[in-house]
C-alpha positions, 0 to 999 in steps of 0.5 A, a space after each residue: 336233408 334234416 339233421 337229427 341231433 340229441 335234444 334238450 329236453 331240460 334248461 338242465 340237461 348237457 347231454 343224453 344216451 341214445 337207448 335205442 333206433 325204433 325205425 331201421 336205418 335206411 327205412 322211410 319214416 313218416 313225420 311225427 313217427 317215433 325213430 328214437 328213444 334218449 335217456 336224460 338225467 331221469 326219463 327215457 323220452 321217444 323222440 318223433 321224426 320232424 319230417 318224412 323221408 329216409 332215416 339214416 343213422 350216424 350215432 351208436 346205441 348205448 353212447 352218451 351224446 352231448 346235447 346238439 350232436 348229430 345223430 342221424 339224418 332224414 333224407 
């Protein structure tokens, strides 16, 4: 199991919206596949998935999570 949790992806930033889930939950997803996309203080960045497996999502579109909460897991 791989936890998936809000990256940082500035020295600055302290947290991040979750703008949308490219992958359903509960589908399989390849490594490197983007699963989901974060807005930060400027950009909206597509995150790629760390391994294979089944996704399975915990966090709610269009919430705003400080960097290091778990978002999701890939099983």
């Amino acid at each position: 199991m791989i936890e998936l949790t809000m990256p940082r992806l500035s020295m600055s930033m302290t947290e991040g919206e979750l703008t949308e889930w490219l992958a359903p939950d509960g589908s399989e997803v390849a490594e490197g596949q983007a699963i989901y996309t974060i807005q930060s203080e400027k950009a909206v960045q597509e995150i790629p998935s760390p391994a294979g497996g089944i996704l399975r999502h915990f966090a709610e579109v269009g919430q705003i999570y400080e960097v290091g909460v778990k978002l999701g897991e890939i099983h």
